[in-house]
Wavefront OBJ file of the C-alpha trace (Angstrom):
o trace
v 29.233 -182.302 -32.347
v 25.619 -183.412 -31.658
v 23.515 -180.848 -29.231
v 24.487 -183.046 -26.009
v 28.179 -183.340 -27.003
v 28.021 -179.635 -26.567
v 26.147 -179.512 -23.850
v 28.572 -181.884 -21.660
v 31.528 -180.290 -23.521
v 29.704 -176.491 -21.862
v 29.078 -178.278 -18.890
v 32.763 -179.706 -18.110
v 34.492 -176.242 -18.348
v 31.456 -174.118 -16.771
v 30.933 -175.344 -13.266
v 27.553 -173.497 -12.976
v 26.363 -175.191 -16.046
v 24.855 -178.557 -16.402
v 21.163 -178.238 -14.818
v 17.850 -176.554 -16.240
v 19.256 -173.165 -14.964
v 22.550 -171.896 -13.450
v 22.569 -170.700 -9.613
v 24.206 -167.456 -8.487
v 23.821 -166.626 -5.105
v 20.089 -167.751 -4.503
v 19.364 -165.987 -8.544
v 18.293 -168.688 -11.203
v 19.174 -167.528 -14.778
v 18.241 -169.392 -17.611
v 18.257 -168.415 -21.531
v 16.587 -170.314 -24.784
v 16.905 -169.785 -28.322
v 13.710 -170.828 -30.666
v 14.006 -170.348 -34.749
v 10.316 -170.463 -36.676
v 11.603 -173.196 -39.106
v 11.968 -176.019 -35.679
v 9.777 -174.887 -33.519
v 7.153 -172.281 -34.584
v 5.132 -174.568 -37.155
v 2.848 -172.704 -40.072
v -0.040 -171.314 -38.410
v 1.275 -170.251 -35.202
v 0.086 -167.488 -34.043
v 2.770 -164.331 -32.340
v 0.609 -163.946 -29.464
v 1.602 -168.405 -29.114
v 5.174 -167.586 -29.683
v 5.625 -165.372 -27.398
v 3.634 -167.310 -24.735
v 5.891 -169.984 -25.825
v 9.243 -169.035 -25.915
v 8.807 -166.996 -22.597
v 7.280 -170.488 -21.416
v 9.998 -172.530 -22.225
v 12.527 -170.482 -19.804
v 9.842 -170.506 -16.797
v 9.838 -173.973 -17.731
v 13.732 -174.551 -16.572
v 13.364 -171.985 -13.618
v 10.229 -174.312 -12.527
v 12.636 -177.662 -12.669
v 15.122 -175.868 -10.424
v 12.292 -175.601 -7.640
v 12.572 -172.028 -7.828
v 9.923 -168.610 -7.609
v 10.297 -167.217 -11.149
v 10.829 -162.964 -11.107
v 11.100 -161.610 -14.433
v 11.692 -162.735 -18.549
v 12.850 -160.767 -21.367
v 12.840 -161.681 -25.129
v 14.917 -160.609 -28.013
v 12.883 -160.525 -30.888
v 13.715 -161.496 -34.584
v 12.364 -160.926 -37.332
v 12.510 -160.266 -41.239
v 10.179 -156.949 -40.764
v 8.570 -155.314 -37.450
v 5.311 -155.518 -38.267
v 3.156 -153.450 -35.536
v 0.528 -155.869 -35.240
v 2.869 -159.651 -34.958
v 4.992 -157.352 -32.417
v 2.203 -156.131 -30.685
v 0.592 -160.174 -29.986
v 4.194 -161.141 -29.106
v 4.487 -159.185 -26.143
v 1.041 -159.670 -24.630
v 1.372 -163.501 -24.643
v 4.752 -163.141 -23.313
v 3.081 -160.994 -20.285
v 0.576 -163.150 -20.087
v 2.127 -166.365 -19.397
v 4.667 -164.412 -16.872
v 1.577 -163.469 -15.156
v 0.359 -167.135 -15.117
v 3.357 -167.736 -12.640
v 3.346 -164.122 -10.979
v 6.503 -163.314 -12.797
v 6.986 -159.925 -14.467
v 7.613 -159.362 -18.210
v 10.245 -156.653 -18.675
v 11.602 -155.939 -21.897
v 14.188 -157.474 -24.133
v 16.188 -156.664 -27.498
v 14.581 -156.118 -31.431
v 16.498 -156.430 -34.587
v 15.782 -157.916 -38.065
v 16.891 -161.231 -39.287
v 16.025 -164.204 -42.327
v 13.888 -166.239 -40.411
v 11.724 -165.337 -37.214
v 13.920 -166.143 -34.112
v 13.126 -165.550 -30.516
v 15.777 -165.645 -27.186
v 14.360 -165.802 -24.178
v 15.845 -165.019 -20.448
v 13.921 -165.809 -17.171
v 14.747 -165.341 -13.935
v 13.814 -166.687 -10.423
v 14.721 -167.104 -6.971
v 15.730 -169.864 -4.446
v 17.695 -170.720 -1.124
v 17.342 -174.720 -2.182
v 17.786 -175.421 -6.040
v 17.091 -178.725 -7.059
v 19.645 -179.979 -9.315
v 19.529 -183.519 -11.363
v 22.140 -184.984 -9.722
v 20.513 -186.199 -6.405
v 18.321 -189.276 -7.165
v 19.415 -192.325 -5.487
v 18.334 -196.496 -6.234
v 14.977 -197.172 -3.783
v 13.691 -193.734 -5.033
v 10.298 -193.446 -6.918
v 10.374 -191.583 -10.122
v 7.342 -189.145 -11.149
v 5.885 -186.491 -13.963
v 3.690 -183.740 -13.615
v 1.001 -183.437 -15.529
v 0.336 -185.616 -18.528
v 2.354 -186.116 -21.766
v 2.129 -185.679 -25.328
v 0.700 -181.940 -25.446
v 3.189 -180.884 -27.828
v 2.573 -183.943 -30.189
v -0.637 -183.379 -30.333
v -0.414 -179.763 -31.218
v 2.011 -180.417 -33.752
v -0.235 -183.044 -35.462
v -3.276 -180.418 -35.687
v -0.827 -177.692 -36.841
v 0.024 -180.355 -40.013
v -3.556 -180.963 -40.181
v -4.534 -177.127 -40.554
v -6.349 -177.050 -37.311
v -4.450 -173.954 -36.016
v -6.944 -172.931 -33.371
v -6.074 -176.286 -31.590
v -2.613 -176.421 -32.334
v -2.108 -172.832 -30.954
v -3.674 -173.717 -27.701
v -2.601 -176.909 -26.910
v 0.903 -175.083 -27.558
v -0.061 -172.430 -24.692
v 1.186 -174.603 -22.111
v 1.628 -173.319 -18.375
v 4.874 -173.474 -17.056
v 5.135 -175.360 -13.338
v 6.552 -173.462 -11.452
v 3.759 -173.296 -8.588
v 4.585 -177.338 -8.642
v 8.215 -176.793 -8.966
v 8.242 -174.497 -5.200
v 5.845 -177.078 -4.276
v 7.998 -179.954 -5.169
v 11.116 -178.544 -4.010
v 11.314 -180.042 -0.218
v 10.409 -183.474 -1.003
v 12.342 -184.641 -4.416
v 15.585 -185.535 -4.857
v 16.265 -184.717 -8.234
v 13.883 -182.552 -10.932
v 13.982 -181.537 -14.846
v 11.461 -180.841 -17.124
v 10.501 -182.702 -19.924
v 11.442 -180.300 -22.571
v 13.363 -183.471 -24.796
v 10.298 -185.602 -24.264
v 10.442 -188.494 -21.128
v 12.993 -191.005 -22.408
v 15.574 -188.572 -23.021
v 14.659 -186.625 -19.673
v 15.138 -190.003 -17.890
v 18.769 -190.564 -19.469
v 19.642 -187.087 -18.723
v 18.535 -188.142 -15.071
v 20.231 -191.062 -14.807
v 23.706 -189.631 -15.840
v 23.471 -186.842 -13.840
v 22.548 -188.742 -10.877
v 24.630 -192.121 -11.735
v 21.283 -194.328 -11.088
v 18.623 -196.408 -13.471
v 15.427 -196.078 -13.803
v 12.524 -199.014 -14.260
v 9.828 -197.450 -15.566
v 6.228 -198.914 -16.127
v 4.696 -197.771 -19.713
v 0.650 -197.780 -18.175
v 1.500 -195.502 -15.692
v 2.646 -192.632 -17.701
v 0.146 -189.814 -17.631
v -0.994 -189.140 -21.308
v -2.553 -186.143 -22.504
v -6.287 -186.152 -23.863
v -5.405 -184.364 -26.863
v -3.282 -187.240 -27.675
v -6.367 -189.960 -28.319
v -7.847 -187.260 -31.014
v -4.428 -187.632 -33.102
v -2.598 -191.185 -32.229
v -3.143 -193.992 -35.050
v -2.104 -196.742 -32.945
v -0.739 -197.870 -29.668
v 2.711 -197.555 -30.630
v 2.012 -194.500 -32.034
v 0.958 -192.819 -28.795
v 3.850 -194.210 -26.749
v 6.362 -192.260 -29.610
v 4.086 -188.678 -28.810
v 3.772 -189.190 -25.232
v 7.613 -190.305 -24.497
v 10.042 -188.839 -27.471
v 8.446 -185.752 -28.951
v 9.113 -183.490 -25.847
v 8.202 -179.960 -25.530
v 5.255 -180.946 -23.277
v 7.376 -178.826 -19.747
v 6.005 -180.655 -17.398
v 8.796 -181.811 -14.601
v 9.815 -184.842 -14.102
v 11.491 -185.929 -10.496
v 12.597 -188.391 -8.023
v 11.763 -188.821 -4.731
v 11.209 -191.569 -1.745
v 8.562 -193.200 -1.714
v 7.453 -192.098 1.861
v 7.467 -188.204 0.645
v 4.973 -189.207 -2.352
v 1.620 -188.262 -0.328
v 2.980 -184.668 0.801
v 4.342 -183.970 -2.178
v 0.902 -185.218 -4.462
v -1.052 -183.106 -1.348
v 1.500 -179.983 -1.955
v 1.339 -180.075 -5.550
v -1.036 -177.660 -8.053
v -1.150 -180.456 -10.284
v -1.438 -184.122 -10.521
v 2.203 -185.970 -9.603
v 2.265 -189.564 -11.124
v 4.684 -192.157 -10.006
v 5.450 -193.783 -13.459
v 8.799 -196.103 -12.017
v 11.560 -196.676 -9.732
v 15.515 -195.405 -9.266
v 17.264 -197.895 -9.509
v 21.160 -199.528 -9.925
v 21.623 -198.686 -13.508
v 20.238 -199.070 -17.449
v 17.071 -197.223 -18.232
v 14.269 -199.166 -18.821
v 10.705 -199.801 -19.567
v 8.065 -202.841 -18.831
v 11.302 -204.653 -18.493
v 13.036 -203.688 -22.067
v 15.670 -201.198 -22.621
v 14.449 -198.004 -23.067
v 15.618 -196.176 -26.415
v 17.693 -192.273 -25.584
v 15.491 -190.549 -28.238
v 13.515 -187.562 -27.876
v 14.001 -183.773 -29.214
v 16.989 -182.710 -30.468
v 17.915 -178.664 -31.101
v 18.684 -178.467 -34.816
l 1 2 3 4 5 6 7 8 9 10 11 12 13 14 15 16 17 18 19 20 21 22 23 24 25 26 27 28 29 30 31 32 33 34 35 36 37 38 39 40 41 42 43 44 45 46 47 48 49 50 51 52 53 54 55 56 57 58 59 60 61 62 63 64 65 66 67 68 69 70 71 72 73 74 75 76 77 78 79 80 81 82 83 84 85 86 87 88 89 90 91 92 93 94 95 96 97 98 99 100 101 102 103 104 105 106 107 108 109 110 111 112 113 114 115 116 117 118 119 120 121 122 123 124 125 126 127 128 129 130 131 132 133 134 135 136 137 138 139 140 141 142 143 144 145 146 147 148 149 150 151 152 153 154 155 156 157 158 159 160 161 162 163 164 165 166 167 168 169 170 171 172 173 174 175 176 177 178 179 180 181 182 183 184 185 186 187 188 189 190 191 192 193 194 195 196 197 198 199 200 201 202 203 204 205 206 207 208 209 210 211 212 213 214 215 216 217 218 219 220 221 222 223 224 225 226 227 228 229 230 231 232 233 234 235 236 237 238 239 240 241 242 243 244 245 246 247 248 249 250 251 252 253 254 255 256 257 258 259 260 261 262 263 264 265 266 267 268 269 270 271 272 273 274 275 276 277 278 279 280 281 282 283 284 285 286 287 288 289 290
């Protein structure tokens, strides 16, 4: 099976499954597994993985509209050195303080290749799940896209001062609470914004019609982007940019753009069925878990 065969296979027998996070009584629990060989390119630093890994589970409680509490991290590698361990745990504190969550503690053990799990936690009375978009709804992103892309071309390109903090993202989850009483329907963009908006539209049994100039892209994007086609791929397939994307009506867009931290873009609208862009079929690709 392919990663999403999985997933919907984990999904069908797990009722709790099937969103960014599972909800337990009002807790949000979420848990991600990142290896160095897909997604710690040469030249990152510790102090970025563990911003990043952390980061990428605040990410999923952010898309469920909930507070995040607390992260913990088990931590992989071939040796302990004092000094990787050491910037590993003060970016993961760090980037739980960025959304007033707590880091507190996690697992170590030695292993062939540098591999991080992550667990974050958070609170809500009113999760947002992926399933409630309905057609006449507008269709939005946070932020701007192609963050990751761009970081991953300067890694390649042995600028690892830029890749490193273009890959110190901030997870939403001031936008996500924000968010929470207007939209219908929320996920972050972890598998890039095609994929997110096929993952949207199953869930939620609706289309999308989406309009390719009013996707938010990310400046770093211009520095590395050869052509136009080029910069659609890194702002719409690459993913691991964890900004949210959501659906809402169109009469809630000016609270929620008023409510929100950051800027909220209306790229489209929820529609009948098919996913599609300026018109044309848009392709399910984005990033797949190796």
């Amino acid at each position: 099976m392919d990663e999403r065969s999985a997933l919907r296979r984990l999904a069908a027998s797990l009722p709790a499954a099937g969103d960014d996070a599972a909800v337990v009584d009002g807790l949000v629990v979420t848990t991600d597994m990142l290896h160095e060989s897909t997604d710690f390119p040469a030249g990152t630093a510790r102090y970025t993985a563990g911003w990043r890994a952390v980061g990428a589970s605040l990410s999923d409680v952010a898309a469920m509209g909930a507070s995040a509490t607390a992260a913990v991290a088990a931590y992989a590698a071939p040796t302990l050195d004092e000094a990787e361990l050491d910037a590993f745990l003060d970016g993961a504190v760090d980037v739980c303080e960025a959304v007033d969550a707590e880091y507190v503690g996690g697992d170590l053990d030695t292993t062939s290749e540098f591999t991080v799990a992550t667990t974050a936690l958070g609170e809500t009375d009113a999760p947002v799940l992926r399933s409630g978009a309905a057609p006449g709804e507008v269709v939005c992103v946070t932020g701007a896209l192609g963050r990751t892309a761009a970081a991953l071309r300067a890694f390649a390109a042995g600028d690892t001062e830029r890749g490193n903090e273009l890959f110190q993202f901030t997870p939403r989850v001031a936008a996500g609470v924000a968010l929470a009483p207007h939209v219908t329907a929320m996920m972050d963009s972890s598998d890039g914004l095609a994929r997110s908006l096929h993952q949207l539209a199953e869930a939620s049994g609706v289309g999308f019609e989406v309009s390719s100039e009013e996707v938010p892209v990310h400046d770093a994007v211009e520095e590395y982007a050869v052509d136009a086609a080029d910069r659609w791929e890194m702002t719409t397939t690459v993913g691991e940019d964890f900004e949210l994307v959501c659906t809402l009506p169109s009469e809630a867009v000016d609270a929620a753009k008023a409510g929100s931290p950051v800027p909220l873009t209306v790229v489209g609208d929820v529609t009948e069925d098919g996913v599609l862009v300026d018109g044309e079929l848009l392709a399910d690709e984005g990033y797949t878990h190796g």
